[in-house]
DSSP file (Angstrom, degrees, kcal/mol; ACC not computed):
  #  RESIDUE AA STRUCTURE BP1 BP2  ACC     N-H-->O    O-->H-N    N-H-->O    O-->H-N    TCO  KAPPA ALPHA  PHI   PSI    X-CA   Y-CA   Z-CA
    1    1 A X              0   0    0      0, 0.0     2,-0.1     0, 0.0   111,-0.1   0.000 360.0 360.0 360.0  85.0   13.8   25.5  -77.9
    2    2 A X        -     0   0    0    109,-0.1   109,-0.3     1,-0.1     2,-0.2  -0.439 360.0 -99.2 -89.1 160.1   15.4   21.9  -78.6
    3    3 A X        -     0   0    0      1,-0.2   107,-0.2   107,-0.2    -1,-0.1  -0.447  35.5-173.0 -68.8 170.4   18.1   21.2  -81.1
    4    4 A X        -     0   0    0    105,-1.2     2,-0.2    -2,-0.2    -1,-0.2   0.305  61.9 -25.9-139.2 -63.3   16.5   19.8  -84.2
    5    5 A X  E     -A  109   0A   0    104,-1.2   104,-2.2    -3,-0.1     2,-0.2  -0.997  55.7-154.2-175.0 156.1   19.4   18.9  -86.0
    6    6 A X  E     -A  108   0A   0     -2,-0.2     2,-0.3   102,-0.2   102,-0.2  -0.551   6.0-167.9-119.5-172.1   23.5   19.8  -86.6
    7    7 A X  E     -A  107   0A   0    100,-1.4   100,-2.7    -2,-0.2     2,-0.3  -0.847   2.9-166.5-162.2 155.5   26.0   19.5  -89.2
    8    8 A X  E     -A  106   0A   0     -2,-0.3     2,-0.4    98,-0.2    98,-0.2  -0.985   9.5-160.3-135.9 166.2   29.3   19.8  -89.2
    9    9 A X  E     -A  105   0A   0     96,-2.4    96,-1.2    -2,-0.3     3,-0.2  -0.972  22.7-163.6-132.1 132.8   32.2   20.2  -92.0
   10   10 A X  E     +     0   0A   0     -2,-0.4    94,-0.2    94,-0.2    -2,-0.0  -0.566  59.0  32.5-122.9 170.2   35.5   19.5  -91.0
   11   11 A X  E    S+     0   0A   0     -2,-0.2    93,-0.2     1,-0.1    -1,-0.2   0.976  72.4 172.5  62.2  50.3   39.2   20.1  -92.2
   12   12 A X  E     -A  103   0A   0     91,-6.1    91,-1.9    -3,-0.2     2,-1.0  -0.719  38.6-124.0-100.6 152.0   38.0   23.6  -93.7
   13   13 A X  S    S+     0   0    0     89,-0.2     2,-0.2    -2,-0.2    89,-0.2  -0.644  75.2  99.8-119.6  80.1   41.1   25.4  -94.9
   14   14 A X  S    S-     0   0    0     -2,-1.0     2,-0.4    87,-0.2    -2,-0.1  -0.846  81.8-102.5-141.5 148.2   40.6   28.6  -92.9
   15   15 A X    >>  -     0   0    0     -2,-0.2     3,-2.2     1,-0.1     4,-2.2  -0.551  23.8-127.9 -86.8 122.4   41.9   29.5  -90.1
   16   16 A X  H 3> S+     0   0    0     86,-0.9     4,-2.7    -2,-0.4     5,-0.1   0.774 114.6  51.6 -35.4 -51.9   39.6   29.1  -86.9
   17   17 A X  H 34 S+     0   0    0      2,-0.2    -1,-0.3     1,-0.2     4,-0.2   0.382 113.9  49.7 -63.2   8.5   40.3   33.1  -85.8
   18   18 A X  H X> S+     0   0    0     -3,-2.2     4,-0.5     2,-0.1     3,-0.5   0.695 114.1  41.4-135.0 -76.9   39.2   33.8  -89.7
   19   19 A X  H >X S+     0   0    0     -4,-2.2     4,-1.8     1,-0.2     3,-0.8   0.774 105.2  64.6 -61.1 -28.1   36.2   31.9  -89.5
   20   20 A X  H 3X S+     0   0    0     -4,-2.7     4,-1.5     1,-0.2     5,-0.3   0.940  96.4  59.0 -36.3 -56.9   35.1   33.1  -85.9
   21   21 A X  H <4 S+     0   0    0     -3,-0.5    -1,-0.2     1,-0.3    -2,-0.2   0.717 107.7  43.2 -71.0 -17.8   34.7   36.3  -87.2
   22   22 A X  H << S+     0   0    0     -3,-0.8     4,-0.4    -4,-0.5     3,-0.3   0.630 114.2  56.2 -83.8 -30.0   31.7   34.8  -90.1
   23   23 A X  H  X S+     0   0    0     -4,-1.8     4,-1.2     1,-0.2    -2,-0.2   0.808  97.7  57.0 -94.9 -15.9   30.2   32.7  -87.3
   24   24 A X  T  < S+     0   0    0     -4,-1.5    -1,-0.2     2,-0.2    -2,-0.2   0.428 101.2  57.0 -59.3 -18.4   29.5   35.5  -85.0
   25   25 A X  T  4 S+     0   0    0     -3,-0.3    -2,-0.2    -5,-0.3    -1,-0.1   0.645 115.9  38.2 -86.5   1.3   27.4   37.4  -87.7
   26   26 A X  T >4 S+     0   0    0     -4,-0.4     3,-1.2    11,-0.1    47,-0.2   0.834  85.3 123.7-105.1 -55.8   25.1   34.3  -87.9
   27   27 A X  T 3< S-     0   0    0     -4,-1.2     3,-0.1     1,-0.2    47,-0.1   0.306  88.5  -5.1  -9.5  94.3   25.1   33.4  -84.2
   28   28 A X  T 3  S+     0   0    0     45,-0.4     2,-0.4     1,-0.3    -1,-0.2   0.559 104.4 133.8  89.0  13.7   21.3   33.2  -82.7
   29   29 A X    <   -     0   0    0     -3,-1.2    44,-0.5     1,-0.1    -1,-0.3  -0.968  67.0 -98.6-129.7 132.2   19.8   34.6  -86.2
   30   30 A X    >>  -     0   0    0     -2,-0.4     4,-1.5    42,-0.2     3,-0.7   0.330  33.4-119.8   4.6 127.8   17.0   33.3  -88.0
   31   31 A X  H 3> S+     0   0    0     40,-1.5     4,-2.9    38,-0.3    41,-0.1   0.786 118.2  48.8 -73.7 -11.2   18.1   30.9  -90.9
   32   32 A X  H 3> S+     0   0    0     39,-0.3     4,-0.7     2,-0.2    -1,-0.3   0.873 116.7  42.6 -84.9 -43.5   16.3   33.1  -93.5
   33   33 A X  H X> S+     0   0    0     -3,-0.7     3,-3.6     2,-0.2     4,-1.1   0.998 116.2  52.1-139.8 -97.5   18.2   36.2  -91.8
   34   34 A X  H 3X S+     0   0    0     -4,-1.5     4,-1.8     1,-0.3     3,-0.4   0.799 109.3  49.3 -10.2 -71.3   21.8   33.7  -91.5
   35   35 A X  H 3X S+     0   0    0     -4,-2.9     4,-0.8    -5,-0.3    -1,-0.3   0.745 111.1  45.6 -78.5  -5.9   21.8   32.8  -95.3
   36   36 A X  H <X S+     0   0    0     -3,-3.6     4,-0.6    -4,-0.7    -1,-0.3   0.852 115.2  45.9 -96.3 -21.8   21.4   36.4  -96.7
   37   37 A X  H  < S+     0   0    0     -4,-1.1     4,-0.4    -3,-0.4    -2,-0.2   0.776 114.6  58.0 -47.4 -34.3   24.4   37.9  -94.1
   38   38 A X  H >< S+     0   0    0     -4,-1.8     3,-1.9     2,-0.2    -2,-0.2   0.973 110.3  35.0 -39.6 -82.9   26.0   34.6  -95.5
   39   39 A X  H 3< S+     0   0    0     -4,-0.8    -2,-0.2     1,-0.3    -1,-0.2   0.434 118.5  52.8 -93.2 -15.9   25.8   35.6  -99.5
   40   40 A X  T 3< S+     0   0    0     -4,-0.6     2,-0.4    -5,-0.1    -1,-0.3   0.593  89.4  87.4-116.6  -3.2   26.4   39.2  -98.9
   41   41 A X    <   -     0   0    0     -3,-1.9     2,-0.1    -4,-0.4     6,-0.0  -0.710  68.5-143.9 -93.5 152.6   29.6   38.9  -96.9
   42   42 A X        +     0   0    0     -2,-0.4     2,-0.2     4,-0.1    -1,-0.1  -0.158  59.5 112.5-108.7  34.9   33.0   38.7  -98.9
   43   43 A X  S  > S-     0   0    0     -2,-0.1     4,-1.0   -24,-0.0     3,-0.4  -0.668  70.7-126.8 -98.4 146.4   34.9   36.4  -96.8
   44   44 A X  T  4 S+     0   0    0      1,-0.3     4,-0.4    -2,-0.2     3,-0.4   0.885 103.0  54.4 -83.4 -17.2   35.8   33.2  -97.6
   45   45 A X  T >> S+     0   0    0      1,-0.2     4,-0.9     2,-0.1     3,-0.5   0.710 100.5  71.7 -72.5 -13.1   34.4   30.8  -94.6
   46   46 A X  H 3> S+     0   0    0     -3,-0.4     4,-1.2     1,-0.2     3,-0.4   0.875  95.4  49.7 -68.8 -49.2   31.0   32.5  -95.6
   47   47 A X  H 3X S+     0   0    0     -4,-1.0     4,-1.1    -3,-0.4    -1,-0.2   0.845 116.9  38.7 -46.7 -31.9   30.9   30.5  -98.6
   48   48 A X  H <> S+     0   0    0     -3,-0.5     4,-0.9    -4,-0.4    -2,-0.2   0.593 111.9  56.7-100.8  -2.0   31.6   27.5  -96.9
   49   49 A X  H  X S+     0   0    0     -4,-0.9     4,-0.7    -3,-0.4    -1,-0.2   0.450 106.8  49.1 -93.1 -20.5   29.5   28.2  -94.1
   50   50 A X  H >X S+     0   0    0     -4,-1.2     4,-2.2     2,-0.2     3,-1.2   0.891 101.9  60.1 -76.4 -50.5   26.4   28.8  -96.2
   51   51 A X  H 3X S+     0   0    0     -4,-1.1     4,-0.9     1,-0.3    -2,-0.2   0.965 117.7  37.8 -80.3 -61.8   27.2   25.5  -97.9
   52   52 A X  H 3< S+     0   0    0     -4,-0.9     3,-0.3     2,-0.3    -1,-0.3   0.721 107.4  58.0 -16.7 -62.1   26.7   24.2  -94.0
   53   53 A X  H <X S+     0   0    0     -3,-1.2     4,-1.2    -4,-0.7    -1,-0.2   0.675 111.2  40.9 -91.6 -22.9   24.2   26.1  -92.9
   54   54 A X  H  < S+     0   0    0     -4,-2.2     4,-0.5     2,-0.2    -1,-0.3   0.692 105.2  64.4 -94.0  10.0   21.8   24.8  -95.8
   55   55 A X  T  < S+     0   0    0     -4,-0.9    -1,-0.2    -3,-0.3    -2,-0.2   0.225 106.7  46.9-120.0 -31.9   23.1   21.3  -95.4
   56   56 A X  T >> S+     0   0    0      2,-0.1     4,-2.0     3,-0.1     3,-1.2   0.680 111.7  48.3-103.1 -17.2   21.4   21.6  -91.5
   57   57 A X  H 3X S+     0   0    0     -4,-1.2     4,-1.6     1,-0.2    -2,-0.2   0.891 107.4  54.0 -86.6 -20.7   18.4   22.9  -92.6
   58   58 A X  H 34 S+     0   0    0     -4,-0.5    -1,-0.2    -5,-0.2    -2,-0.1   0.266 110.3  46.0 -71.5  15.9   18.4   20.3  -94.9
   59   59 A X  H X4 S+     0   0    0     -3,-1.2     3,-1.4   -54,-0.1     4,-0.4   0.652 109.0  57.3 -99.1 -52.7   18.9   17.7  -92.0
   60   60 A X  H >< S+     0   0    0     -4,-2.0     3,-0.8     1,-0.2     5,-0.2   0.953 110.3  40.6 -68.9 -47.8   16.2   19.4  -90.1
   61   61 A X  G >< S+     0   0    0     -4,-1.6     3,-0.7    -5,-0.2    -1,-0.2   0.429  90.7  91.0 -91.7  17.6   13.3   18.9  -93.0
   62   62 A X  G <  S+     0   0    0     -3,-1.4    -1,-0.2     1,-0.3    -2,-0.1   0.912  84.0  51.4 -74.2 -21.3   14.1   15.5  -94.1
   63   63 A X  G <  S-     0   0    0     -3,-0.8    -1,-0.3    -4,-0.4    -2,-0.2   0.240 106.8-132.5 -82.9  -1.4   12.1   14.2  -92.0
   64   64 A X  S <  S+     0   0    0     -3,-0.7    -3,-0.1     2,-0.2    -2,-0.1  -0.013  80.8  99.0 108.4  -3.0    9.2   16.5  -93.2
   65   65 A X  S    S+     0   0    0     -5,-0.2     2,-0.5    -2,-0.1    -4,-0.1   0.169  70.4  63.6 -80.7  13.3    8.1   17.5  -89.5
   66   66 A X  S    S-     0   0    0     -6,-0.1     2,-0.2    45,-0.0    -2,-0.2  -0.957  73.4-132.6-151.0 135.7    9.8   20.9  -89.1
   67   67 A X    >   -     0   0    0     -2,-0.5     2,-5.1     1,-0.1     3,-1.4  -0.328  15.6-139.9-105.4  65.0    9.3   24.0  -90.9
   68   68 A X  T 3  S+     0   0    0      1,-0.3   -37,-0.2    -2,-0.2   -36,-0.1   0.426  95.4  57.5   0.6 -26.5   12.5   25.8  -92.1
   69   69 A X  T 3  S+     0   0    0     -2,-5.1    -1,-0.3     1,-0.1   -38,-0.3   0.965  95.1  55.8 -99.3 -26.6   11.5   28.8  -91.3
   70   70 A X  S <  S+     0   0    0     -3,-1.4    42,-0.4   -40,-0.1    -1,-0.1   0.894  90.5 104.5 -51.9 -26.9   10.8   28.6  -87.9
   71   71 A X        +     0   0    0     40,-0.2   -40,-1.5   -41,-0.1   -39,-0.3  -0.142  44.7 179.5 -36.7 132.1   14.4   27.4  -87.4
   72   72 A X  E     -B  110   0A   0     38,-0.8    38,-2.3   -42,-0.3     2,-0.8  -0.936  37.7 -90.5-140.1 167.0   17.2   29.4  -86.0
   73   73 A X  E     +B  109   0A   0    -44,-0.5   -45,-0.4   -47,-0.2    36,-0.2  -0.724  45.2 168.4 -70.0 117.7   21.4   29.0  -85.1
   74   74 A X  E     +     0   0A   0     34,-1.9     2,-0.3    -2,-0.8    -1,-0.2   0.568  66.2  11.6 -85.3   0.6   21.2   27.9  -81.7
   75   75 A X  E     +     0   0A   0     33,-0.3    33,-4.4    -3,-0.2    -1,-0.4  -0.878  60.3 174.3-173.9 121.8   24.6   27.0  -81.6
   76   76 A X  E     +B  107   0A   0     -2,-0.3     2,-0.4    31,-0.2    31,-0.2  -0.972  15.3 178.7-129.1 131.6   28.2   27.5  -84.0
   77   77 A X  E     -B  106   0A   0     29,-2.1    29,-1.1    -2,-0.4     2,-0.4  -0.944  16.2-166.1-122.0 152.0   31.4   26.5  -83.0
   78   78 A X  E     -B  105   0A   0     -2,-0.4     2,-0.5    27,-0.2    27,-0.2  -0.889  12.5-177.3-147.3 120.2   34.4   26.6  -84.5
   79   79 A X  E     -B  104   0A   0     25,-2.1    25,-3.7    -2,-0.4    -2,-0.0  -0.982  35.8 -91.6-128.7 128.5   37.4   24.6  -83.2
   80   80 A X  E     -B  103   0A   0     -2,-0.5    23,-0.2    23,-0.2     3,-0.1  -0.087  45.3-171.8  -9.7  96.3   41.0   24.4  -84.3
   81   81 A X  E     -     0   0A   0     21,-1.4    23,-0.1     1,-0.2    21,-0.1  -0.270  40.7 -40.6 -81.7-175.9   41.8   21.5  -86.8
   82   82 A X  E     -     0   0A   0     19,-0.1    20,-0.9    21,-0.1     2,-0.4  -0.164  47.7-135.9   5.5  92.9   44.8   20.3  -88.1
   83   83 A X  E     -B  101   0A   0     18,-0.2     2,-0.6    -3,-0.1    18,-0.2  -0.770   9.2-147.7-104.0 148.6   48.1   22.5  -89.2
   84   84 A X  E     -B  100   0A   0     16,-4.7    16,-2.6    -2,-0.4     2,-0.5  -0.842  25.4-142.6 -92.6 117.9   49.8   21.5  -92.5
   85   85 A X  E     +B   99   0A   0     -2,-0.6     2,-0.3    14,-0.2    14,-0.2  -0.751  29.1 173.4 -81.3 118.2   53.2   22.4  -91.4
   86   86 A X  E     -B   98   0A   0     12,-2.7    12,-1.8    -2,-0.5     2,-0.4  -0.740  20.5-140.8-129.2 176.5   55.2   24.0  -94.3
   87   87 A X  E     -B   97   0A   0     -2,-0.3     2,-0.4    10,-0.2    10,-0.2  -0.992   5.6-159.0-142.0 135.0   58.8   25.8  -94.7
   88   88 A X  E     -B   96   0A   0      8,-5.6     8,-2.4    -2,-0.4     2,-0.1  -0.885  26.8-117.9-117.4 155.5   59.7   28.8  -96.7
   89   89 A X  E     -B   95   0A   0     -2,-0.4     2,-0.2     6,-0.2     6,-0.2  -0.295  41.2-177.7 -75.1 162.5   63.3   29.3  -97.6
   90   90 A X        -     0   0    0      4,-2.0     4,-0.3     1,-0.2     3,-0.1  -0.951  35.4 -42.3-154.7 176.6   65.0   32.7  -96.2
   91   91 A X  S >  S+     0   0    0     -2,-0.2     3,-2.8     2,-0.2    -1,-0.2   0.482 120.3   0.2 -48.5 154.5   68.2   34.9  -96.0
   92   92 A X  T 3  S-     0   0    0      1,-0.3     2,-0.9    -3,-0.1    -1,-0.1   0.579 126.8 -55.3  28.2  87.9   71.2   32.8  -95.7
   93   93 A X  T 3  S+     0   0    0      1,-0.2    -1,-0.3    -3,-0.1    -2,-0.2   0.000 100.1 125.9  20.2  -1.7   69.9   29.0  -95.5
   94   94 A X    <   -     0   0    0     -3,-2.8    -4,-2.0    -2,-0.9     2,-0.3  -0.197  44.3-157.9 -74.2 155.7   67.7   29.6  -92.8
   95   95 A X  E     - B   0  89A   0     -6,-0.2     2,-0.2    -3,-0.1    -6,-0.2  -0.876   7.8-141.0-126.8 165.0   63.7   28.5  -93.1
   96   96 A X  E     - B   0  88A   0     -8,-2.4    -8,-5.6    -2,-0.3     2,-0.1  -0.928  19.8-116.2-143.6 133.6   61.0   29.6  -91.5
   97   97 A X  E     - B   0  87A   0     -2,-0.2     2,-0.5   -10,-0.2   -10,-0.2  -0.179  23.9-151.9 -65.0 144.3   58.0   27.4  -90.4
   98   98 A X  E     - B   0  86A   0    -12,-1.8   -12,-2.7    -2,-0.1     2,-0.5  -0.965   3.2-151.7-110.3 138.6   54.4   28.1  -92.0
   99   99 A X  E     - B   0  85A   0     -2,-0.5     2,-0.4   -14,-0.2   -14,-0.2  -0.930  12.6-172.7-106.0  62.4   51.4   27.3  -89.9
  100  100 A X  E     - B   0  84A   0    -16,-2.6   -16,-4.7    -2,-0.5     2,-0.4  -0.686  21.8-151.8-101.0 125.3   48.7   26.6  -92.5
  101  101 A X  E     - B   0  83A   0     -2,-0.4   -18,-0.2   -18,-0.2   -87,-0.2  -0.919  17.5-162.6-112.2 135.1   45.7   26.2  -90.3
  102  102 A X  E     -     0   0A   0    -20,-0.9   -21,-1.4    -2,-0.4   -86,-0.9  -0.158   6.1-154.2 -86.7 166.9   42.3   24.3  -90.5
  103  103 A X  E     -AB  12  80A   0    -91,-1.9   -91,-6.1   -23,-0.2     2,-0.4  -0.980   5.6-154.3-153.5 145.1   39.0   24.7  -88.7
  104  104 A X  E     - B   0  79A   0    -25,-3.7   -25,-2.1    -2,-0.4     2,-0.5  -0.953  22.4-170.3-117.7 149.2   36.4   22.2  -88.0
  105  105 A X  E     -AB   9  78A   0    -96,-1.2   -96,-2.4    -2,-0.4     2,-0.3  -0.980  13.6-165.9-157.0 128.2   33.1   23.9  -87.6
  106  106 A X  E     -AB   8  77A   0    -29,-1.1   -29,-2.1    -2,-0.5     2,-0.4  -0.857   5.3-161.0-124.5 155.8   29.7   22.4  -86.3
  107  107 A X  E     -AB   7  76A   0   -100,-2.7  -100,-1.4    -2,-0.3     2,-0.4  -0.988   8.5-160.2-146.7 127.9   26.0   24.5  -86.8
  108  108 A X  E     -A    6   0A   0    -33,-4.4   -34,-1.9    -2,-0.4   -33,-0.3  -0.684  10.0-145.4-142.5 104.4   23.4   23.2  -84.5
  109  109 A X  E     -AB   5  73A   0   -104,-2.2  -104,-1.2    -2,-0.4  -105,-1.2  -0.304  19.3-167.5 -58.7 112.8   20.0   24.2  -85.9
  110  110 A X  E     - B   0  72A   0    -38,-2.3   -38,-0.8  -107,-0.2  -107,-0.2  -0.970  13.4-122.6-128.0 149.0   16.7   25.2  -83.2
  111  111 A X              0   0    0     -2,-0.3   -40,-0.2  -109,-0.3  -109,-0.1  -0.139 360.0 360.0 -44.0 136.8   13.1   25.8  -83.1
  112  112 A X              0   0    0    -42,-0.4    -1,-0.1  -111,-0.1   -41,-0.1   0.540 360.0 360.0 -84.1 360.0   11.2   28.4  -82.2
């Protein structure tokens, strides 16, 4: 069980604890398995995590030696990108900070 091949997309504007929770339902499952849990969940990293996940299976067969379906996740991460630091106004001149947070997120495709 080797890697065959990763991708990753970075700056995604969700927040890493947001996206964890879409990258545990994929985690160790079959890519066939992965992209319909993908399409049927109603979250928003799912879209962008499909977009991902066919983007390494389209790494893995470019080379024409590998057969997409044997392919599985061996490996998702999601790590803490950037925050766009923003300020909303509140009572009596004060602000308060907003935290807009990013996720960088890598899919690292293997045989079985």
């Amino acid at each position: 069980m080797t890697a065959v091949s990763t991708a990753k997309l970075r700056h995604l504007r969700v927040p890493p604890r947001k996206a964890r929770w879409v990258a545990d339902l994929i985690r160790g499952k079959n890519v066939n398995k992965a992209k319909s849990d993908l399409q049927f969940s109603d979250k928003k990293a799912a879209r962008h995590l499909s977009a991902l996940l066919n983007s390494a299976i389209a790494n893995a067969t470019q080379s024409g030696t590998v057969d997409p379906d044997v392919l599985f996740v061996k490996e998702i991460m999601v790590n803490e990108g950037p925050v766009l630091k923003r300020f909303k106004p509140r009572a009596q001149g004060r602000a308060t900070r907003i935290n807009k947070r990013t996720s960088h997120v890598t899919i690292v495709l293997g045989e079985k």
